[in-house]
N, C-alpha and C positions, 0 to 999 in steps of 0.2 A: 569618972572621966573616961576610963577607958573601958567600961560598956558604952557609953556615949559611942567613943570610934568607932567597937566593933558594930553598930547600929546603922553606921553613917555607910560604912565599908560592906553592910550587906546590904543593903540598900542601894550602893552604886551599884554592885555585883548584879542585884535582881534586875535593876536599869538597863545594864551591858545583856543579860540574857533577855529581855524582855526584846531588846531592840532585835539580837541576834537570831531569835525567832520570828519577829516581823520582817524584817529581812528577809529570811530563810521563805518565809512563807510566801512575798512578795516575787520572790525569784522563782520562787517555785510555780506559783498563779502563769508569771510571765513565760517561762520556759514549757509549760502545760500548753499557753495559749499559742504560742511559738510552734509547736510540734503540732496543734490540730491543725493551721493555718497550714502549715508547710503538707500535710496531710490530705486535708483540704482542697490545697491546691492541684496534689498533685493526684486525686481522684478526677480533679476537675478534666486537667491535662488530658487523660486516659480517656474520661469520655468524650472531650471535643476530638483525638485522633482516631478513637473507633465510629463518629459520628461521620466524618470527613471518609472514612471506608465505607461505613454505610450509606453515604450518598456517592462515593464514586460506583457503587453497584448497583443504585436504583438508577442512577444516570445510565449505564449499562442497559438496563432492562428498557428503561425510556428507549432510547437509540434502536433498540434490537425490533420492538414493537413499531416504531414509527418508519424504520426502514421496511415492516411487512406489513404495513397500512400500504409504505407507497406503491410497492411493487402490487398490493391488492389495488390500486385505484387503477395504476395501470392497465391490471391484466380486465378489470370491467369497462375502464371507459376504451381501453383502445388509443390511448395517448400517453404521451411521455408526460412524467411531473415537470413543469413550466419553470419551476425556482426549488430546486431543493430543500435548499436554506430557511426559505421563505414556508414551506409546508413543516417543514420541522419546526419551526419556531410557535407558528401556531397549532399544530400538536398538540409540544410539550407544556403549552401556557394553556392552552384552553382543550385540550381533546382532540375528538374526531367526530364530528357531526352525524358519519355514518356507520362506526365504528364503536361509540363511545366504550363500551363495556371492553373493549383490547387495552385501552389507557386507562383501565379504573385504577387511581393508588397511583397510577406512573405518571402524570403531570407534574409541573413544576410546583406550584403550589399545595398539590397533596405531597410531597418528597416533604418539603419547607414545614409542613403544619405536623409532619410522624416526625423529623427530627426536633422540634417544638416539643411535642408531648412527651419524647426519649424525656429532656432535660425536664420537663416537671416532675414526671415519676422522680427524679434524684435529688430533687427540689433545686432546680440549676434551670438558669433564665436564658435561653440560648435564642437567638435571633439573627437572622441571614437577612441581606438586605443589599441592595442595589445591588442586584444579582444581574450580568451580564453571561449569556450562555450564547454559545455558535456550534455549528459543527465543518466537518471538513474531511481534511484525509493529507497523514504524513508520510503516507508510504500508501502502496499501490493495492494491501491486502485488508486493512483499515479504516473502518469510520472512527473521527476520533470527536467527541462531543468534547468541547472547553468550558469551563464554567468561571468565573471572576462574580470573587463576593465580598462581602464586607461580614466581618462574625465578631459577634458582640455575647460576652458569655458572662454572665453574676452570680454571683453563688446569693439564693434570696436571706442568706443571713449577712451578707456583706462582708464576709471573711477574705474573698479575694473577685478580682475583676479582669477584664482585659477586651481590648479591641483591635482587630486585625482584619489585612485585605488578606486573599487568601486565591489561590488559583488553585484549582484539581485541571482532570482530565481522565477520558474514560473511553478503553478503546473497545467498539464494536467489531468483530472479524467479520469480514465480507462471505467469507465461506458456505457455501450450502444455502445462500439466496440464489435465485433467478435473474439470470441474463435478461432484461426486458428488450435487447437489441433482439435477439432469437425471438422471443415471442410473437413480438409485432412486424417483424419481417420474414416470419413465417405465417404469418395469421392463427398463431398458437398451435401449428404442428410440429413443433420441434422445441423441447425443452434444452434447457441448457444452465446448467448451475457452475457458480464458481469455483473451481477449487484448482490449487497452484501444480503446475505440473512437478513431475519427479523427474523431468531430462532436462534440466535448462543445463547449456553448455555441454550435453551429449546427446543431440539429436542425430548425427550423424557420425559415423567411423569410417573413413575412409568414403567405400563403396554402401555401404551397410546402415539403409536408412529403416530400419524395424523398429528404431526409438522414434524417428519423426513421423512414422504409421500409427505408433502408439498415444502420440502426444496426440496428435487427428482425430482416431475413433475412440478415445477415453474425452474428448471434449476440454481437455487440460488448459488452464491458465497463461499464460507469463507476461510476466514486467517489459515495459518497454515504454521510454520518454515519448516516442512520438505515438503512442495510441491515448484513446479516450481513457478516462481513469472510472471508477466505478459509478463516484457520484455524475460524472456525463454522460455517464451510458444510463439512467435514471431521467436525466435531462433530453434523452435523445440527441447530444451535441457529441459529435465525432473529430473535434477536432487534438494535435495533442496537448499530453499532459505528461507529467514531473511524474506523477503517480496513475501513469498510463498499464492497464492490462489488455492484452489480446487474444483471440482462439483461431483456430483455423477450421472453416469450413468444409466436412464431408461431406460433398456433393453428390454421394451416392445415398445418403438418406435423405439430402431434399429433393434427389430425387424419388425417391422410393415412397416419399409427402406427395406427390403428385404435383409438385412444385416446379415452374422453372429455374432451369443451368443458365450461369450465366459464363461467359467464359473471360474470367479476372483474377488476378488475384483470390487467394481462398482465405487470406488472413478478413476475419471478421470484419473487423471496420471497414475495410475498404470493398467489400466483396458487397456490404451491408449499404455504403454509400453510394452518393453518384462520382467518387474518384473513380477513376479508370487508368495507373497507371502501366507505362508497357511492363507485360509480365512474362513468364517464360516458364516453358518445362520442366519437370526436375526427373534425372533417370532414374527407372527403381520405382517411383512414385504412378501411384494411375497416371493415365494419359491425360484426363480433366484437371490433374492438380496442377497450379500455376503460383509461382512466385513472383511479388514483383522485386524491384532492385535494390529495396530499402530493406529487404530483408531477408535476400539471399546470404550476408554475412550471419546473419540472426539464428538464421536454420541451419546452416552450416552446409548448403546447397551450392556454393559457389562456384564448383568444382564438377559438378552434374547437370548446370541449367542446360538447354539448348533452342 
């Protein structure tokens, strides 16, 4: 009888470990699969945000290329681009008809099909879709390409999933492109590139106008609401803008182009358009150089016109 018990009592015992190891092992399987998943996931994570960098820098390069398509269409046909917007969009979707080899790889569909193949090499199903993309300008030294998308990412073993709308943004510097106002209202005698001046708010001291000489013959930048903003000076539209830049006219090198003086205004748009507003002397300054009233406080001349 009482081997009988001890028989029954190890028996329960081998039960209680038998279970305790299934268990053991079951938690173990679970907490394994737990930790690849979380793992998994979070490989996933890594690549969809190095993916999202590497399309806000092909977007970059698109931008950079297709603003020196335009400025090349430009300087060949002799006109302004008609719709900016409208030239970039098809660009960036289809190319350049006469360009093609500038956009090879930078179109939107080649960008879409190398982030595609990223995620296969990692065996990760990544898909961008209803892709809405514009460009513009937030400030006055800036292209800024927007892009709105939908991103679908699976991992092809079904371990984790996820679907998101998703905005980037990708900013182009205007810097060290071509003024196409200069170009064409010189007949390509006078180049003129962007770049921001170093005196804004000390163009003048007192008497002592040798920063606003310098801002003149260095071809210098600046911001200002009521000038044309970059992408209208592409358009050839002069009216202003939020993200207006302007230059001032050295008249002694359109003269020195064999060009004629006009006697207005020296600030670019208006010297470049048919505005004519009344403008005036500034002392210290060549006798040709003329400001008009909108921007005597600007240059800090208000005190020298006559």
């Amino acid at each position: 009888m009482a081997l009988k018990k001890k028989a029954q009592i190890f028996s329960l015992i081998s039960i209680v470990i038998l279970f305790l190891l299934f268990t053991s092992y079951e938690l173990y399987s679970m907490f394994n699969e737990k930790i690849s998943i979380k793992t998994r996931v979070k490989t996933m994570d890594s690549f969809v945000a190095s993916s999202e960098e590497d399309l806000e820098r092909k977007l970059y390069i698109s931008g950079f290329r297709i603003i020196f398509l335009a400025e090349d269409s430009i300087m060949k046909s002799g006109n302004y681009i008609e719709n900016f917007s409208l030239f970039f969009q098809k660009s960036i979707m289809n190319g350049s008809s006469n360009n093609t080899e500038i956009l090879f790889g930078a179109t939107l569909p080649e960008i879409v099909e190398s982030i595609d193949e990223n995620g296969r090499k990692m065996n990760i199903d990544i898909k961008l879709s209803d892709i809405q993309i514009s460009v513009g300008q937030e400030d006055p030294w800036n292209v800024v390409i927007m892009m709105n998308y939908t991103l679908n990412v699976t991992d092809e073993a079904n371990l984790a999933s996820w679907n998101k709308r998703e905005y980037i943004k990708s900013y182009v510097p205007i810097k060290g492109f071509e003024d196409p106002v200069f170009l064409l209202k010189t007949s390509g005698k006078i180049s003129r590139k962007f770049n921001q001046t170093i005196f804004e708010g000390n163009y003048v001291s007192e008497s002592d106008v040798s920063n606003l000489i310098s801002h003149m013959e260095n071809g210098y930048y600046s911001a200002n609401p009521i000038a044309p903003s970059f992408i209208n000076r592409l358009e050839g539209r002069f009216e202003a803008n939020e993200n207006g830049i302007e230059s001032l006219v050295d008249l002694d090198e359109v003269s020195k182009q064999g060009l004629s003086v006009k006697e207005k205004s020296v600030v670019d748009y208006i010297y470049f358009s048919s505005q004519n507003p009344i403008s005036y002397n500034v002392l210290k300054m060549p006798s040709w150089f003329k400001i008009d009233e909108q921007h005597k406080n600007k240059y800090q001349v208000g005190g020298l016109v006559s």
